[in-house]
N, C-alpha and C positions, 0 to 999 in steps of 0.2 A: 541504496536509497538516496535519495535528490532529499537537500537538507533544504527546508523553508525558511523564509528569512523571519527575523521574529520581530514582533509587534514590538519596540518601544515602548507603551501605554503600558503592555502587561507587564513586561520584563521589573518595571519600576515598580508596578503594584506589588508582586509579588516580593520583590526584596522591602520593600515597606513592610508589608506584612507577616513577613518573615523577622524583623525588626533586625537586622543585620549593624552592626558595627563594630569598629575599630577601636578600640584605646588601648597605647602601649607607649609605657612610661621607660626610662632609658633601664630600669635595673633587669624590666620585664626583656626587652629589644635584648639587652646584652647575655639574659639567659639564654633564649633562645639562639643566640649565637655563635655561645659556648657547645652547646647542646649539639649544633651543625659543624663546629670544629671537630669537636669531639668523635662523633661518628663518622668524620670522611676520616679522621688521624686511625684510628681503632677499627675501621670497618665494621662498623655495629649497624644492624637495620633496624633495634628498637634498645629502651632503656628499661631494665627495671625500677620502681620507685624508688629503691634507695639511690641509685644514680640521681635521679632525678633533683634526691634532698642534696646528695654531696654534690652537685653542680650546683646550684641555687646558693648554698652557704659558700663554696667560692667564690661566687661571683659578689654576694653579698659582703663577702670580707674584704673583695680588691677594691669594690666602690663607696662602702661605708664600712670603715675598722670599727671595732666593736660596738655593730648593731648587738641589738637583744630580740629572742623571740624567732631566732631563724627558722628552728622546725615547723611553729604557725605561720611564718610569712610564706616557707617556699611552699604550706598544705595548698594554702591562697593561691600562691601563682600560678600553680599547676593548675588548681580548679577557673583560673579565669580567662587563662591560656586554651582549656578547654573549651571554655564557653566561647571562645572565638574562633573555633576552630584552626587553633594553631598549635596543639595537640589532642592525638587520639588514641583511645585505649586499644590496643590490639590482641589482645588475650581476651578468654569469655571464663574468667572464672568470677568477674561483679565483684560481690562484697566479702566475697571468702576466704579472698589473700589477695596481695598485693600485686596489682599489676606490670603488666609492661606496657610504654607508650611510645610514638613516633613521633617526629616532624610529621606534619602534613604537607601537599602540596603549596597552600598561601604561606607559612612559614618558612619555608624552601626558600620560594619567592623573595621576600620581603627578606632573608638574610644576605642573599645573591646578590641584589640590588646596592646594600651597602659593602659588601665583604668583596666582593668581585670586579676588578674593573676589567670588564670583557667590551671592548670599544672595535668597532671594525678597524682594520687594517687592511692596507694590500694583499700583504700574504692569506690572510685568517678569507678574506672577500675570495681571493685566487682560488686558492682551495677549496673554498665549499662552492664553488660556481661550478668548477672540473668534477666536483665529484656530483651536482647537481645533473650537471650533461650527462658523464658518465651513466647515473641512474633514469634518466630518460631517455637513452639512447635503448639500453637495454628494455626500458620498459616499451619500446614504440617495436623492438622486435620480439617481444610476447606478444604484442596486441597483434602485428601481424599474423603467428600463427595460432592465436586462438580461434577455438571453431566452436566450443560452447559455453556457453552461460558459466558454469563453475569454473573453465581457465578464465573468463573473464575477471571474474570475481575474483578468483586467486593470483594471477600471474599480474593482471592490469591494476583493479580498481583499488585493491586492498595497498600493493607499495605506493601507490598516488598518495591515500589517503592515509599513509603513517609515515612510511621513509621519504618522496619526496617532500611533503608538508612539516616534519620537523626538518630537513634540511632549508626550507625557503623557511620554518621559524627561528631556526641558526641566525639567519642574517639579517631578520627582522631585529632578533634581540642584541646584536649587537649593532645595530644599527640605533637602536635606543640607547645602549652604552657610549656611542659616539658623540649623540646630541647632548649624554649629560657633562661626556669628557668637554664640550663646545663650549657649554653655561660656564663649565668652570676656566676657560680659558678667558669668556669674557668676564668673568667676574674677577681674575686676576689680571687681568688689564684695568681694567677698572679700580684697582687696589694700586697696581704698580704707582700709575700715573695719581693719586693721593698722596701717597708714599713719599716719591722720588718725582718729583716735575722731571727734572729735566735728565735725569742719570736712567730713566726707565724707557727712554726713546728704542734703545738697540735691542731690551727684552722683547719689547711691544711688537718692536716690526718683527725679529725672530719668530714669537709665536703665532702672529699674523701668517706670515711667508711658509712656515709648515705647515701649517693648518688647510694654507688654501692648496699647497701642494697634495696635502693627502685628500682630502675632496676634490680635486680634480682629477687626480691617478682614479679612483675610487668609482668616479663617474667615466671616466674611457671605459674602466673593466664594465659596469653595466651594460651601457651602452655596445659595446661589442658581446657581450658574452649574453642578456635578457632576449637579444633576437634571434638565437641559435636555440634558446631555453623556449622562445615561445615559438620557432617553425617546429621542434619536435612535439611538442602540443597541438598544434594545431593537426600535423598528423596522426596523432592515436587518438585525437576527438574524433575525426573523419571518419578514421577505423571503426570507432566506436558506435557513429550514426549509420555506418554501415552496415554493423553486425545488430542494433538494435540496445545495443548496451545502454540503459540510463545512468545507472550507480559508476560506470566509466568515463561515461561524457560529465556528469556532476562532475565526478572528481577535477577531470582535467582544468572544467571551467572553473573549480575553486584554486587551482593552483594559477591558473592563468590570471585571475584575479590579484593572486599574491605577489607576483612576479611583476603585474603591471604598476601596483604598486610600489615595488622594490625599486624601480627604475624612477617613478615619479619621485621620490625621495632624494635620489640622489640627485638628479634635475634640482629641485626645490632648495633644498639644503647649500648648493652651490651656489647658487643664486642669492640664497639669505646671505650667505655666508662673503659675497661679492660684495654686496651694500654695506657691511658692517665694516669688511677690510679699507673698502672706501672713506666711509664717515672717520674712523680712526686715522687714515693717513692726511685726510683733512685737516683731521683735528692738531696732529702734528705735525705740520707743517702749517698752518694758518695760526697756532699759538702757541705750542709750546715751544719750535724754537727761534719762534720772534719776540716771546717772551721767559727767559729760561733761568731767569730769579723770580720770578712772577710776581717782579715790581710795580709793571703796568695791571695787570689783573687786580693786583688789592688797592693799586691807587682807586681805578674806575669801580672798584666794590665801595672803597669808602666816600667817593663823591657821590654813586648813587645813592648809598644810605645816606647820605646827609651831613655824614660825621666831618666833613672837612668842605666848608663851606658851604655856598646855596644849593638846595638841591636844583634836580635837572628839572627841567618843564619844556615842555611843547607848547609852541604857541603858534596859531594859526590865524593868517589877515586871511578875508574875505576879498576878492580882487571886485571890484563894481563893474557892473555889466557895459557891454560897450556902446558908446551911442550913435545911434542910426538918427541921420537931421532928418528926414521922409516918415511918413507914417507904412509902418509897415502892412501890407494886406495879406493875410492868410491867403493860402492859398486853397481853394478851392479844390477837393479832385473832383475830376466829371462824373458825370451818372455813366453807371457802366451799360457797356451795348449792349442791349435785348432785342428781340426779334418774336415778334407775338407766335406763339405755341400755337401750330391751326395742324389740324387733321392731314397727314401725308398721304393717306389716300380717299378720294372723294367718289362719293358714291355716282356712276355713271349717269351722264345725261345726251339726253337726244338732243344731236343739233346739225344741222344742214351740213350735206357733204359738202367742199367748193376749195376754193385754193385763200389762204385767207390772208398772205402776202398781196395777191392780186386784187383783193378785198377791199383792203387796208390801203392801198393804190390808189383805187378807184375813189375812195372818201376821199384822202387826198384831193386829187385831181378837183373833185368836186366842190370841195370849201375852198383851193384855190381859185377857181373861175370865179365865185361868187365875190372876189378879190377880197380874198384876206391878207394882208400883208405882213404880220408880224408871227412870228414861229412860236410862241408864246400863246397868243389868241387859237392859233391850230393848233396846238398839243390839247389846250386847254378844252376845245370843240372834241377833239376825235376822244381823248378816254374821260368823256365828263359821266359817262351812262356804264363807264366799266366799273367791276367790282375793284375794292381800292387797291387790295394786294396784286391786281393784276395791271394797273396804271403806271408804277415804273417802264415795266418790259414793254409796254405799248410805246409810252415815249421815247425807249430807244430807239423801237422800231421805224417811229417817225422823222428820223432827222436824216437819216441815210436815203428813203422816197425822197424826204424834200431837197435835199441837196441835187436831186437828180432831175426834179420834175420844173424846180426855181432857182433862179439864180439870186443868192443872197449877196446884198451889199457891204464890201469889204470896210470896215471903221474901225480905226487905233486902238479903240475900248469900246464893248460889248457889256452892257450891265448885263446880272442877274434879275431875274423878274421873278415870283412866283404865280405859279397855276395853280390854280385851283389852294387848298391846303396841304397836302402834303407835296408837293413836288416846287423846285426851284432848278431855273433851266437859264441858259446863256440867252439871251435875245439875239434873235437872225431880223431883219428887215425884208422881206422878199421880193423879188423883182420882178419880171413876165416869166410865164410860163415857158417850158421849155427844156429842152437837152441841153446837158453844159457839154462846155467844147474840152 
């Protein structure tokens, strides 16, 4: 079965509604502690009550010497321990005799966490990688010979979704042991350099320079070993969409999920872990050892507070603006070109077949005889009657006839003239009629 992802909204409602929480005070955290000692030492899978009292008044004597009232305080803890579900009754005989109880799974947890430091390593990473492979190699040649539904189910889907998935949750949880072992390395840097200015240099770079060592080893092994983890996934999903299998292709996609993940971590984590080594060697070598009695540092502590002399102030002149002897004029920017918006296709009209260069000629010819002289006055004759948009293209049309038909008079300078309103054209002078040579 293909797992849904779940709603957020609900998840929250229901633990509200459930009214779910946590309180556990150090004598409570250390019973149960003892309690998880206790049965890995003894091999015990549950306690009788009275265990439960003679653990409780131990631990009450080692943390408070002659408390009073222990057999009421450990009735208490037991029953509140319960209620958090971080013990459960596992006998059904109720109220008729005295039970037996277990750790549960959140108590497990929650002792692990403080009691265990399970931090990745090279070897701890090596090993459960190899034996990652190992179990998908195997499981990619089930998947090859499965032909129905139940080997699927048995041979493929089922070790996906128990043996590979606590193997990738191996390395997830010590992968969280890693990040807490990290905190605490910064957080004893952080301590050293308090401590010891200047005698805490060599611890500093030390745990600095291991640290990045084993996250870098850490990340080659992913890095080589998550691409061999995800091509044998990607072939038993293939298998899988082959034979029709859902609850197999699930699985693989959740493991592949996890793996993609496993890899982004150790990317991530290196990288945090690059800035921090950086900021720290910054830090010593820009002050602690240009300053390593840390005489300058409390000098500038106590002139900033004030205590030894004036304090510091900033103070800022205004520079006055530069003078320009002209008055300046903005500048203007032009109106941007526009080009009037007209219909690109016009609806068809009738008009006389003919050659209309030869046309266009002939007008020519003819406002010349009637001696017009100036090229200005004939542009301005020939497109006075045309529509406006079509009055440029005419007066081009016109300068190259008259060049041909009049000899225009050569002058050092040629003013602009305008025609009509919209059009401004070079003035030509024109001379007799005729072919230029």
């Amino acid at each position: 079965m293909l797992e849904t992802p779940q709603d957020p909204n609900r998840v929250l409602a229901a633990l509200a509604k459930r009214g779910l929480s946590l309180e556990l005070s150090t004598l409570d955290l250390c019973f149960i502690a003892a309690l998880h000692v206790r049965a890995n030492g003894e091999v015990l899978a549950s306690f009788p009550e009275s265990e439960l009292l003679r653990a409780f008044e131990d631990v009450a004597a080692t943390l408070s010497p002659g408390a009073e009232n222990l057999r009421r305080r450990a009735t208490l803890a037991i029953q509140r321990l319960r209620d958090q579900h971080l013990l459960s009754r596992v006998d059904g005989a109720g109220v008729l005799r005295s039970g037996e109880y277990s750790l549960t799974r959140l108590a497990t947890g929650i002792v692990e966490f403080f009691l265990q430091e399970e931090a990745l390593t090279r070897e701890s990473l090596t090993l459960l990688t190899r034996t990652l492979l190992a179990s998908l190699s195997a499981l990619r040649e089930a998947a090859s010979n499965a032909r129905t539904s139940e080997a699927w189910h048995t041979d493929v889907a089922a070790p996906l979704s128990v043996t590979v998935l606590d193997l990738v949750a191996g390395i997830e949880r010590r992968q969280r042991g890693l990040d807490v072992q990290q905190e605490e390395f910064q957080r004893e840097i952080a301590s050293l350099l308090n401590s010891d200015w200047f005698g805490a240099v060599d611890r500093c770079q030390t745990l600095l320079e291991s640290t990045a060592r084993t996250l870098r080893e850490l990340n080659e092994i992913l890095l080589r070993d998550t691409h061999d983890l995800s091509a044998n996934l990607q072939e038993i999903q293939e298998l899988a969409v082959r034979a029709g299998s859902e609850e197999a292709e699930g699985a693989c996609r959740r493991v592949a999920d996890q793996v993609d993940r496993i890899a982004a971590w150790g990317s991530s984590r290196q990288h945090a872990w690059s800035e921090y080594y950086q900021y720290v060697h910054h830090f010593l070598r820009d002050v602690v050892r240009l300053d390593p009695t840390r005489a300058l540092t409390q000098r500038l502590r106590d002139q900033l507070s004030g205590r030894r002399g004036q304090r510091f102030a900033l103070t800022v002149t205004q520079s006055p603006p530069m003078r320009v002897p002209r008055d300046v004029k903005p500048v203007v920017a032009p109106p941007p070109v526009k080009r009037p918006r007209a219909e690109r296709e016009r609806p068809p009209e009738p008009s006389e077949a003919g050659d209309a260069e030869a046309a266009l000629s002939e007008r020519i010819r003819e406002e010349l005889a009637q001696g017009v002289t100036d090229l200005s006055d004939l542009t301005e004759r020939i497109t006075r009657d045309l529509p406006r948009e079509e009055r440029f293209a005419v007066a081009g049309r016109v300068v190259p006839i008259v060049a041909k038909l009049a000899r225009p008079s050569v002058l050092r300078e040629r003013p602009w003239v305008e025609t009509g309103e919209d059009l401004v054209i070079e003035e030509w002078t024109l001379g007799r009629t005729g072919e230029q040579s």
